[in-house]
LUMFI-966442 format. One record per residue (C-alpha): residue number from 1; x negated, y, z. Coordinates in nm, 3 decimals, always signed. Layout:
R guvex    east   north      up
R   NUM       X       Y       Z
...
// end
This chain:
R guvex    east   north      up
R     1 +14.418  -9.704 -13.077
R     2 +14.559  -9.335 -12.991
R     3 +14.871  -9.258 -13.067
R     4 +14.980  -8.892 -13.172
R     5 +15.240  -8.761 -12.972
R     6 +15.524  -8.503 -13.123
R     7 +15.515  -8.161 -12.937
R     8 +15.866  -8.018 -12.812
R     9 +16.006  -7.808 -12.589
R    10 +16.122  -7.860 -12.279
R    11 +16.484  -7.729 -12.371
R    12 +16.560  -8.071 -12.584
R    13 +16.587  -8.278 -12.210
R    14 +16.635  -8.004 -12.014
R    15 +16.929  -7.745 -11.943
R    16 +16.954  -7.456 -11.687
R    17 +17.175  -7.560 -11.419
R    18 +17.401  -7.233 -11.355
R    19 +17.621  -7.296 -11.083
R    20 +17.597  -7.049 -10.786
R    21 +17.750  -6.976 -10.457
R    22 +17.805  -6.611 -10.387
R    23 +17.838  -6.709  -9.980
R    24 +17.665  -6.961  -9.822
R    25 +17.916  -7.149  -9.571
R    26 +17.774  -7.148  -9.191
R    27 +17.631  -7.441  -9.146
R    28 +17.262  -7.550  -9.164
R    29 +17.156  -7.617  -9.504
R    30 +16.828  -7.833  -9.583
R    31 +16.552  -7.632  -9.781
R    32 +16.300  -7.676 -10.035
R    33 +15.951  -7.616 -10.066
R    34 +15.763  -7.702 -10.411
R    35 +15.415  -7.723 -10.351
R    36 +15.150  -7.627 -10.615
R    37 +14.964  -7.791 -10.881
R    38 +15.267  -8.040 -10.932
R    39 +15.199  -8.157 -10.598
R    40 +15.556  -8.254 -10.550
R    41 +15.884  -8.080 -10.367
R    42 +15.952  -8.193  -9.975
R    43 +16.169  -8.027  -9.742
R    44 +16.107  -7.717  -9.558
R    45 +16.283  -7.524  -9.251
R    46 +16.621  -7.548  -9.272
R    47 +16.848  -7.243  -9.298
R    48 +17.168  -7.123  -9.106
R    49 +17.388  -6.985  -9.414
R    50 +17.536  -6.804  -9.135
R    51 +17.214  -6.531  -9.145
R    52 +17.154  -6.539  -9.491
R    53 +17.217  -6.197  -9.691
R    54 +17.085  -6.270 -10.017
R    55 +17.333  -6.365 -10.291
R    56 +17.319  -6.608 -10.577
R    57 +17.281  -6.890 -10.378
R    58 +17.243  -7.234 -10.553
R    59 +17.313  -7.579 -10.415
R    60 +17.066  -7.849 -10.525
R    61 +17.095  -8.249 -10.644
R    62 +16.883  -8.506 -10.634
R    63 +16.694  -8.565 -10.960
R    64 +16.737  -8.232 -11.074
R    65 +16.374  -8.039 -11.147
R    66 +16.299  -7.698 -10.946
R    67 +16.071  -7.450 -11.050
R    68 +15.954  -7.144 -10.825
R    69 +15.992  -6.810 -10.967
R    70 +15.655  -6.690 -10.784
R    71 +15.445  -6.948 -10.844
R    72 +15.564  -7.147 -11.128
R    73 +15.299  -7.006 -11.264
R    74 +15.041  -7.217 -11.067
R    75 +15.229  -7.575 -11.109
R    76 +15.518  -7.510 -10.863
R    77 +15.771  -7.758 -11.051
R    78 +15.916  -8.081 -10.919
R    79 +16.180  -8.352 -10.896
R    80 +16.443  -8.240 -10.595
R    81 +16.406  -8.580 -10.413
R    82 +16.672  -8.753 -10.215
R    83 +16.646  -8.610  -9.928
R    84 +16.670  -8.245 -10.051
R    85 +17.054  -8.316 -10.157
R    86 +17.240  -8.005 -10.115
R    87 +16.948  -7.775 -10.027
R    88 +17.046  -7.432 -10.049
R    89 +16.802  -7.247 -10.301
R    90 +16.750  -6.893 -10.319
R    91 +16.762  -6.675 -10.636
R    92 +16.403  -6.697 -10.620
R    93 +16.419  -7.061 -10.776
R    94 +16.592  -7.209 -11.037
R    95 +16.748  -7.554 -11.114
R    96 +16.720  -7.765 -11.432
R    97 +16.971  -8.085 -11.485
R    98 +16.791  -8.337 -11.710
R    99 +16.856  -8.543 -12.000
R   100 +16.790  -8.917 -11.939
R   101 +16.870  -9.071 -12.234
R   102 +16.547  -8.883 -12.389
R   103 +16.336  -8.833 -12.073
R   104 +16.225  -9.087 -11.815
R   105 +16.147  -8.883 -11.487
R   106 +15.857  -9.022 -11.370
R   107 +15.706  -8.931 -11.697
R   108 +15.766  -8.550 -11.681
R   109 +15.656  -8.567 -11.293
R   110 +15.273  -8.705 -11.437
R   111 +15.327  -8.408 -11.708
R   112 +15.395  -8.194 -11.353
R   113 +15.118  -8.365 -11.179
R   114 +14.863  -8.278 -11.429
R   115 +14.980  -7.911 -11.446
R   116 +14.982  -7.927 -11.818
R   117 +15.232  -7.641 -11.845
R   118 +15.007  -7.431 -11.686
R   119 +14.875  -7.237 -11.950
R   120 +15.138  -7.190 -12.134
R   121 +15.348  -7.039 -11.863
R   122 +15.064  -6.813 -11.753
R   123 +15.114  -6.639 -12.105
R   124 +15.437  -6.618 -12.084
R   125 +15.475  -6.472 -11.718
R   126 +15.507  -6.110 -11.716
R   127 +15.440  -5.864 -11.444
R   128 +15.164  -5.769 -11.194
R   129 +14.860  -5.985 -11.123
R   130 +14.994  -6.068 -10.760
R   131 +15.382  -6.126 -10.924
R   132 +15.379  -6.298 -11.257
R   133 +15.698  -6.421 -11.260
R   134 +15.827  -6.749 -11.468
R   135 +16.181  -6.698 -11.604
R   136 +16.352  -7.025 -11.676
R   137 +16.290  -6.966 -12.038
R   138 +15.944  -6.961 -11.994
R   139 +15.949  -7.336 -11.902
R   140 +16.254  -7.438 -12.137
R   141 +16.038  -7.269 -12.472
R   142 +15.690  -7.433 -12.329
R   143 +15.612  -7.790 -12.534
R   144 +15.500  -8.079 -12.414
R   145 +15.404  -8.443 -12.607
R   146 +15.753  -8.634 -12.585
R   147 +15.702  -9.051 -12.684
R   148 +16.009  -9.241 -12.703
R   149 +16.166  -9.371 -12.417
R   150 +16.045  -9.713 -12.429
R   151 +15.676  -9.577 -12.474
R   152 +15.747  -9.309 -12.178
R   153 +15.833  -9.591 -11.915
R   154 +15.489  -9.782 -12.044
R   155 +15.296  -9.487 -12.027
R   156 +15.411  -9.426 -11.620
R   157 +15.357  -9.790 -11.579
R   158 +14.970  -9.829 -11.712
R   159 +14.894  -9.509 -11.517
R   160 +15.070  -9.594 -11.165
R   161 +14.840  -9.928 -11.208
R   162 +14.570  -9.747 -11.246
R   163 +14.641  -9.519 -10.994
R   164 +14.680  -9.821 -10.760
R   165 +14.373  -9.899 -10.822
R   166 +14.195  -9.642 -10.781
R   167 +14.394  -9.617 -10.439
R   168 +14.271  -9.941 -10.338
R   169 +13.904  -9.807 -10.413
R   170 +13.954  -9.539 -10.220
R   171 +14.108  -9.719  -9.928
R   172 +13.849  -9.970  -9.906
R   173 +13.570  -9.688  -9.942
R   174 +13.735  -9.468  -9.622
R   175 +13.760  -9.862  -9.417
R   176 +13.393  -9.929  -9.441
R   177 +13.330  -9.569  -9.348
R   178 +13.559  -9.617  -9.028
R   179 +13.374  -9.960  -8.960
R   180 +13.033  -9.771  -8.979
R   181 +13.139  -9.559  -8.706
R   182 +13.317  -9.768  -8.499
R   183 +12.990  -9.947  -8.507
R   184 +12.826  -9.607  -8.389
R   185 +13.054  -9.551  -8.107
R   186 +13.073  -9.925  -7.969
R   187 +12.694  -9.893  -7.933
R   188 +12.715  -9.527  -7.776
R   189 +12.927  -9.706  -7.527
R   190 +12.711 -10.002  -7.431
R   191 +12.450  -9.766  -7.376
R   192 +12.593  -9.500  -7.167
R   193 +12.871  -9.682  -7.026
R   194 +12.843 -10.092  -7.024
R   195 +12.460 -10.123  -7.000
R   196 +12.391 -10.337  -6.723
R   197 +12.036 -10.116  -6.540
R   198 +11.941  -9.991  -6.272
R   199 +11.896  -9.636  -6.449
R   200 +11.933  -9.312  -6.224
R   201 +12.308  -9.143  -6.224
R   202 +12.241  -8.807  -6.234
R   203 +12.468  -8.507  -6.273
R   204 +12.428  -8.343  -6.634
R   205 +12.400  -7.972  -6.437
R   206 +12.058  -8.174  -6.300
R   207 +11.928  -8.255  -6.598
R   208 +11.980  -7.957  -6.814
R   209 +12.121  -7.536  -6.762
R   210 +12.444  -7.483  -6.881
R   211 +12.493  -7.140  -7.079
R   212 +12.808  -6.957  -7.121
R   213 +12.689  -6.691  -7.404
R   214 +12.991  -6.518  -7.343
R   215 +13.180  -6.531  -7.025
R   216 +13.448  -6.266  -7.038
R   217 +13.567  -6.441  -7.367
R   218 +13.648  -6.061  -7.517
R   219 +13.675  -6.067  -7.879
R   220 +13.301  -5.997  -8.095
R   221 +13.285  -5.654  -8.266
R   222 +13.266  -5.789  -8.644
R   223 +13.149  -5.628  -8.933
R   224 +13.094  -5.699  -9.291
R   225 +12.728  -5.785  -9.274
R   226 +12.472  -5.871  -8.967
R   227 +12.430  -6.188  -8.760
R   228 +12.589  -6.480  -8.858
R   229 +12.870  -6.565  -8.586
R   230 +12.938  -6.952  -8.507
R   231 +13.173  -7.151  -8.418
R   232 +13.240  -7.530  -8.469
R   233 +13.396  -7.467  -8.815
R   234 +13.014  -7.397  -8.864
R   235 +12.888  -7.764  -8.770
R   236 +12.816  -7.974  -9.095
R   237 +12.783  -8.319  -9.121
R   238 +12.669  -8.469  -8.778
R   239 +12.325  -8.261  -8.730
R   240 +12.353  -7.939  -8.921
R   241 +12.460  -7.612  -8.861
R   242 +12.570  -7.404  -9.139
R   243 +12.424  -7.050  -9.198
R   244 +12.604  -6.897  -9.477
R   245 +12.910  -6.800  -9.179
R   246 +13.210  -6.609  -9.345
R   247 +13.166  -6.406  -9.028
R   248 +12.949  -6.143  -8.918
R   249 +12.909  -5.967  -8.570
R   250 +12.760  -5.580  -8.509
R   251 +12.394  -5.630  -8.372
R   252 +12.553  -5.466  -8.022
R   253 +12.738  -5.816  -7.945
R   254 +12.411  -6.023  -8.041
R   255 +12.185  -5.851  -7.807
R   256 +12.443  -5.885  -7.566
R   257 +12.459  -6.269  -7.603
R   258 +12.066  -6.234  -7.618
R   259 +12.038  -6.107  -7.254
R   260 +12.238  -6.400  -7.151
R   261 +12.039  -6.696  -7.367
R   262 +11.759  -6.663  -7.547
R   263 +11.774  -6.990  -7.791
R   264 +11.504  -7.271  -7.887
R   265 +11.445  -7.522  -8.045
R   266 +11.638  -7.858  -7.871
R   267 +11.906  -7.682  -7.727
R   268 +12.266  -7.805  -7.779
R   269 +12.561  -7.600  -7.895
R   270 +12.859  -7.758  -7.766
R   271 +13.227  -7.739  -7.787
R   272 +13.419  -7.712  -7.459
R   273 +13.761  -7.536  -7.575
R   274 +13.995  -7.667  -7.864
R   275 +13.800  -8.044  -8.013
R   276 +13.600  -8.096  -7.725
R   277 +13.276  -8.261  -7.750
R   278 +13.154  -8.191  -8.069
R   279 +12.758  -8.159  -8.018
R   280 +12.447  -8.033  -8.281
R   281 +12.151  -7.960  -8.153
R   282 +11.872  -7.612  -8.265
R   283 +11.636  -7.799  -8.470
R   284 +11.502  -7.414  -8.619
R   285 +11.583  -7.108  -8.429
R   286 +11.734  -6.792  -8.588
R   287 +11.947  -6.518  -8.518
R   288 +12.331  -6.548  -8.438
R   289 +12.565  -6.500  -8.232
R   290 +12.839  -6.787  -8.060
R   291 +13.167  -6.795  -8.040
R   292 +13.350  -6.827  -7.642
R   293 +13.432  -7.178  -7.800
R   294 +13.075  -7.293  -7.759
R   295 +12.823  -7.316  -7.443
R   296 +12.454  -7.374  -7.463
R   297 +12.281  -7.673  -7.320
R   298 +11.924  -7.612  -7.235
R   299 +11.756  -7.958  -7.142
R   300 +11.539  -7.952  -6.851
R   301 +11.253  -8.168  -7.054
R   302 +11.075  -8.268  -6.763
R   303 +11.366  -8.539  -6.708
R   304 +11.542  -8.581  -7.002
R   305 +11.489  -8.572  -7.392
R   306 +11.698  -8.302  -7.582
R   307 +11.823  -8.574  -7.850
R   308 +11.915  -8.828  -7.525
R   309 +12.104  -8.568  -7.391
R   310 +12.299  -8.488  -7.770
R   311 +12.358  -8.871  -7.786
R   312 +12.477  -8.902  -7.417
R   313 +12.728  -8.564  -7.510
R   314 +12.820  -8.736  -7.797
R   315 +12.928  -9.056  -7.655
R   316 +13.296  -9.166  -7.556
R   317 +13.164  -9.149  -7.166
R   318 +13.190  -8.745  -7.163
R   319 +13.436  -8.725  -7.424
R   320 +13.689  -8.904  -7.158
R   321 +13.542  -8.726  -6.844
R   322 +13.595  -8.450  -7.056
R   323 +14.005  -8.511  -7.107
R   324 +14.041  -8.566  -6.759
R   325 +13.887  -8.252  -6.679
R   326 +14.055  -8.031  -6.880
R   327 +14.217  -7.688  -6.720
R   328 +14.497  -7.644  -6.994
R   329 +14.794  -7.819  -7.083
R   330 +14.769  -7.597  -7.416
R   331 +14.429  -7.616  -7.554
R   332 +14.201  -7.779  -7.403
R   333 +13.917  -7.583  -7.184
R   334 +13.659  -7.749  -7.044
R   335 +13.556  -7.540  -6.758
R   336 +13.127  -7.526  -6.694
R   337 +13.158  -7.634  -6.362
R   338 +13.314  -8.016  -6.489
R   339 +13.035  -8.008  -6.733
R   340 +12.774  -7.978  -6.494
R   341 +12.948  -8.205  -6.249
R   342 +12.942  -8.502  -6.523
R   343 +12.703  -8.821  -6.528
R   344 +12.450  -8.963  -6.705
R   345 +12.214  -9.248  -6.716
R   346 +11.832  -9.120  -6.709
R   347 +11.618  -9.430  -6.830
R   348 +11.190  -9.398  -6.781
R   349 +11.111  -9.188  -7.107
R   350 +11.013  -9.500  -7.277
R   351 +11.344  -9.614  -7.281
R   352 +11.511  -9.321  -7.397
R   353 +11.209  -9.263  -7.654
R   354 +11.345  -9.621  -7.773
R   355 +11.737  -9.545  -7.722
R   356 +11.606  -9.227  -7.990
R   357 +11.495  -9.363  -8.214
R   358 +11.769  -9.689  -8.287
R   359 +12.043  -9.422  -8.247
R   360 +11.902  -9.185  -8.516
R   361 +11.860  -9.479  -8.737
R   362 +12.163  -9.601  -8.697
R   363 +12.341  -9.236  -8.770
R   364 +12.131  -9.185  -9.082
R   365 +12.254  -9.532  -9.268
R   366 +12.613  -9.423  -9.169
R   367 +12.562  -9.041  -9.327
R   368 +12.403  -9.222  -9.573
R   369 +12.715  -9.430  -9.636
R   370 +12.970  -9.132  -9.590
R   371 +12.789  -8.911  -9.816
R   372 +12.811  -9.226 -10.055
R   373 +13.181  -9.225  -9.987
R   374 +13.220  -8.847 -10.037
R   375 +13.086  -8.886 -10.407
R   376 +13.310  -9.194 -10.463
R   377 +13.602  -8.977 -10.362
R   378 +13.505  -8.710 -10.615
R   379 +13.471  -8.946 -10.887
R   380 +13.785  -9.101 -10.794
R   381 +13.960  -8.766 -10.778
R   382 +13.828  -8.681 -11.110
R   383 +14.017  -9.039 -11.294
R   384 +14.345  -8.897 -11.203
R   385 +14.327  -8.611 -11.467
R   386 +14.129  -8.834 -11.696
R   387 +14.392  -9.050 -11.688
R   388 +14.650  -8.868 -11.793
R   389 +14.462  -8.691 -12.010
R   390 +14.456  -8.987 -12.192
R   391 +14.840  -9.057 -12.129
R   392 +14.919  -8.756 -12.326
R   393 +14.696  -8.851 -12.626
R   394 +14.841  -9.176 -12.632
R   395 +14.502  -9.373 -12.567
R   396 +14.646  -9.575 -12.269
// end
């Protein structure tokens, strides 16, 4: 049976903490940083009081609540936790002691958490779109449902169970998913790697051409529209490549990517600087243009089958050559030459028509499963607000 809350402003269990330091002492001071959406407060870089020019400092405690001036306004309110202790806090936040014998923390932190304030401190904020700022009053006059104490503690206790289990769900749902491809890559391995055959070792520059679209690595000319430009923040899934880009280049630098590598259909974009290895392969040709990031892999079909060669790239076999061969302690940067100079296993066609087809398989039941996982999380993410939703209207 619901329960009906009373309505009352924060002011009743909280007070403005008013203390300030006009100089901070020279010494390193811990700082805060509240995170949005009632995401909680964690610690920050610290700060040398010895540089620090701004006055009305303030010295934080543990326990005490912190809002940000800024961005109050979208859920930037917390608990200072332990560690933050004596964090030095700049006029740009303010402090609130709090008043336990009405208010069990925990319980404000869900009202944090589910950014209930936020409308009502959105009306209140005054100024410019970009700097709506949230006086302290704004958040002491704003209301929230306050149970009794007793009721409080049994509210945070019903919803951290049910919290933990959705948790649970969720961990269970991301094992199976890590099983799945475990499974994949154990199997990649015993093909390309453990297989006991008497398959030919050839060198990957025998088997296929290896592309650099752009070898003097300049910087594209971009512009607001014309052809898509990708990169590997464009690969979806474990096949796809996306074509809505957020980033165009002039027609100049396609055509002069286009005199270097004309694409089709079974070539492989892959990634030889930064996460090295990450492989999709053309299955529809169209117009854009690739980042320095990428090469193109143009099987040589007479010897080996385009989605062989995207397994073999994909495998742990290349993916360690590939760390070994490396030409940067900062990023990593695969250099063409170590590409071409890697090996692969070339079965009879049969064989790889066979290797093909239990591979693809095999990849589309575990998409299958992490798609299934994705819309688990979403649902899950979605109970959190229903939750407390309910918390607030007393139907817990």
């Amino acid at each position: 049976m619901s329960k009906i809350y009373p309505l009352v402003p924060l002011y009743e269990v909280l007070t403005e903490y008013k203390e300030y330091i006009e100089t901070p002492e020279p010494k390193i001071y811990p700082k805060l940083s509240v995170k949005l959406y009632g995401k909680g407060v964690v610690l920050d870089e610290p700060a040398d009081g010895t540089f620090l020019r701004m006055k009305k400092h303030q010295i934080a405690k543990s326990g005490q609540v912190i809002l940000s001036e800024i961005w109050g306004k979208k859920g930037a309110i917390g608990f200072v936790p332990p560690e933050g202790n004596g964090a030095l806090c700049t006029s740009h936040f303010f402090l609130f002691d709090v008043n336990y014998k009405k208010l069990e923390p925990k319980y404000l932190q869900l009202i944090f958490s589910a950014n209930f304030l936020e409308e009502q401190l959105n009306i209140e904020a005054k100024g410019t779109t970009g700097y709506a700022a949230v006086r302290p009053k704004y958040l002491l006059a704003a209301k929230m449902p306050l149970p009794p104490l007793e009721e409080q503690r049994r509210i945070v206790a019903r919803v951290e169970e049910l919290v933990g289990k959705v948790e649970e769900v969720r961990s269970l749902r991301k094992k199976v998913n890590q099983e799945a491809q475990a499974l994949l890559d154990s199997i990649l391995h015993k093909v390309f790697v453990d297989e006991e055959n008497v398959w030919t070792q050839l060198n990957v520059g025998s088997v296929a051409e290896i592309i650099d679209p752009n070898p003097s690595h300049r910087m594209p000319h971009y512009s607001e529209h014309g052809v898509p430009f990708i990169s590997t923040v464009d690969f979806e899934g474990s096949e796809s490549i996306r074509k809505k880009t957020a980033k165009y280049v002039t027609e100049e630098t396609y055509d002069e990517q286009l005199k270097r590598c004309a694409f089709a259909i079974g070539d492989i974009l892959y990634s030889r600087i930064g996460t090295i290895g990450q492989a999709r392969i053309l299955t529809e040709v169209w117009d854009f243009a690739l980042s320095h990031v990428l090469v193109v892999v143009k099987p040589n079909r007479d010897i080996v089958l385009p989605r062989f060669l995207l397994w073999y790239l994909r495998s742990d076999s290349i993916i360690a050559q590939a760390a070994n061969a490396t030409r940067s302690v900062g990023v990593p940067d695969l250099g063409i030459k170590r590409i071409r100079e890697f090996h692969i296993p070339v079965p009879p066609f049969p064989e790889q028509h066979r290797i093909v087809a239990y591979l693809d398989q095999l990849q589309s039941k575990v998409g299958a499963m992490k798609h299934l996982r994705e819309e688990a999380m979403t649902e899950l993410d979605a109970l959190l607000p229903s939750i407390l939703n309910k918390a607030f209207k007393g139907e817990l």
